[in-house]
C-alpha positions in Angstrom: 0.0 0.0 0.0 1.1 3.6 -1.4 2.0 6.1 1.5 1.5 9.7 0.3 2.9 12.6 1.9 1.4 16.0 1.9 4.0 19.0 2.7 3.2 22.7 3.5 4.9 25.7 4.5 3.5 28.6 6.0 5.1 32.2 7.0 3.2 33.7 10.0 3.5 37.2 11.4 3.3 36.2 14.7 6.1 35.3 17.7 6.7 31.6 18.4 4.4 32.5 21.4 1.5 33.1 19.6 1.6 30.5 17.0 2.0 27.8 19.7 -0.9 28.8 21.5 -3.2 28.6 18.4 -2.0 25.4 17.3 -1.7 23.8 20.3 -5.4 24.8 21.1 -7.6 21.6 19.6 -10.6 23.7 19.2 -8.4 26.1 16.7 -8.7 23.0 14.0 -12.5 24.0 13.6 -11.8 27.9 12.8 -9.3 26.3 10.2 -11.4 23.8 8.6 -13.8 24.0 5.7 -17.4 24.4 6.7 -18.8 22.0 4.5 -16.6 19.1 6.1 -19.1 19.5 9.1 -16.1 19.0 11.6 -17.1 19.3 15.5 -15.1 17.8 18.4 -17.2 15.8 20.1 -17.9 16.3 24.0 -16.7 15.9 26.9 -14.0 17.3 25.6 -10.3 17.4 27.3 -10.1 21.6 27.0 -6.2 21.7 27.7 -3.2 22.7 25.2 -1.9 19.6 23.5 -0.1 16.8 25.1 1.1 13.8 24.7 -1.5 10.8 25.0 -4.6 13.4 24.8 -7.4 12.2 22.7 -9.4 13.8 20.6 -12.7 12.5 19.9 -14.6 14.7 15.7 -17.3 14.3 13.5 -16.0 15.5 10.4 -17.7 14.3 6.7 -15.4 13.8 4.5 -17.4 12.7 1.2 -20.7 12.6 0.5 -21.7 14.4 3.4 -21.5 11.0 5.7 -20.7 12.0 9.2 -18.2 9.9 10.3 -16.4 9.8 13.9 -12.6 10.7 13.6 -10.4 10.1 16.8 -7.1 11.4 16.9 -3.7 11.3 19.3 -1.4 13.6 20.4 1.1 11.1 20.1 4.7 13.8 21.0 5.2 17.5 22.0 7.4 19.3 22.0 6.5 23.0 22.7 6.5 25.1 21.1 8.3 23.4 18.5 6.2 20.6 17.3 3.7 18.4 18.2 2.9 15.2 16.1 -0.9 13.5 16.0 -2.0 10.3 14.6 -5.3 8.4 13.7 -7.2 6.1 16.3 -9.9 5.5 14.6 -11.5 7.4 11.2 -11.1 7.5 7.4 -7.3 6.9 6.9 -5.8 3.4 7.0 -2.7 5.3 8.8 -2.5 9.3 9.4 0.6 10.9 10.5 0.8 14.9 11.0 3.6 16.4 12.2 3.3 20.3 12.6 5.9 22.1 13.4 7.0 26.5 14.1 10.5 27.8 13.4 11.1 31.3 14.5 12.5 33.3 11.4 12.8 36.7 10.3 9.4 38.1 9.8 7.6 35.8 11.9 7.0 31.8 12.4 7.7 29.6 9.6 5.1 26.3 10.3 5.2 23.4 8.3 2.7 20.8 8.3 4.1 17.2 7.1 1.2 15.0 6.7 1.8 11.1 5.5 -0.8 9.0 5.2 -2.0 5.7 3.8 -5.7 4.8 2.4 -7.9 1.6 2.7 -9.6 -1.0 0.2 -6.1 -1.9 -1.7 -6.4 -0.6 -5.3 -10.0 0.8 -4.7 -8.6 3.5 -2.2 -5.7 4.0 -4.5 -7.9 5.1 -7.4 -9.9 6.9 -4.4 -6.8 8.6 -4.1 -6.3 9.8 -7.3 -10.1 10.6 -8.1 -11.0 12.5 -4.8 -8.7 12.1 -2.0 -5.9 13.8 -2.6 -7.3 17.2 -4.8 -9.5 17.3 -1.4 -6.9 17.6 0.8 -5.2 19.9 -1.2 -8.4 22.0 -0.9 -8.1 22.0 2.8 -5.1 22.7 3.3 -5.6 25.6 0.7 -8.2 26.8 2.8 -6.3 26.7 5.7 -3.6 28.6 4.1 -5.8 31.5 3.1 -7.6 31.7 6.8 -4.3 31.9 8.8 -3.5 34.7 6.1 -6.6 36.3 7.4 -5.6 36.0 10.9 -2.0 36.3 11.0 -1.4 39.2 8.2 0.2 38.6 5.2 3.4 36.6 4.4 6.5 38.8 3.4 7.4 35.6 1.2 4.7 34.6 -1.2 6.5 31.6 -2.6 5.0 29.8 0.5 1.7 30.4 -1.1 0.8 26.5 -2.6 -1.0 28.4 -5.5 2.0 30.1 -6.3 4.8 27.9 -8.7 8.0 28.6 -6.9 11.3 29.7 -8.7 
């Protein structure tokens, strides 16, 4: 079975600080997320900053419209450097997401490395192709454009994923 891997960079004009305490807040993922996904956490809901071994409990629907419960681990922090979560349970055979902040002039430079790994054999490899990953690139277009919105605009636009760079 195919791993993919999903890779995004992001300048944020914002301190290390600040960008740590966004990210590190689960309910954060929901401002970031496209409405039409439908994502929630569920409740009771653990309301501290990510840790390692926290749970989080979604409803998110991915295709169709199908509500489907995701449950994801904080599985290693490192603040406010990185923190790394991982599928329990939900639509991925195997989901790996490491995000991570580097302070830099200008701001925070985050990258998101995401590698994952679908079910049903060749099925979810044509899924793949067909709907999988042009989704994901949608959301994490998305996401790109609101953290524009709400942490000003990047001094270097070749982080923008709809922009070829040199």
């Amino acid at each position: 079975m195919a791993t993919h891997v999903l890779e995004r960079s992001q300048l944020l004009r914002t301190t290390l600080g600040e960008a740590w305490e966004f990210f590190s807040t689960p309910r954060n993922l929901a401002r970031i997320t496209p409405r039409e996904l439908g994502f929630a956490i569920r409740e009771p809901f653990d309301e501290h900053p990510a840790y390692s071994g926290q749970l989080i409990t979604y409803t998110v629907k991915p295709l169709f419209g199908i509500p489907l419960t995701w449950v994801t681990r904080i599985e290693e922090v490192q603040a406010p450097f990185k923190f790394v979560d991982t599928q329990v349970r939900g639509p991925y055979k195997r989901w790996w997401h490491e995000h991570s902040f580097e302070e830099v002039e200008g701001g925070v430079l985050m990258r998101d490395r995401v590698e994952y790994e679908l079910p049903m054999g060749p099925l979810g490899e044509l899924m793949h192709d067909w709907v999988v990953k042009g989704r994901l690139k949608r959301i994490f277009d998305h996401r790109w454009a609101v953290l524009e919105a709400l942490f000003g605009p990047a001094a270097n636009r070749s982080l923008n994923p709809n922009v070829p760079r040199a």
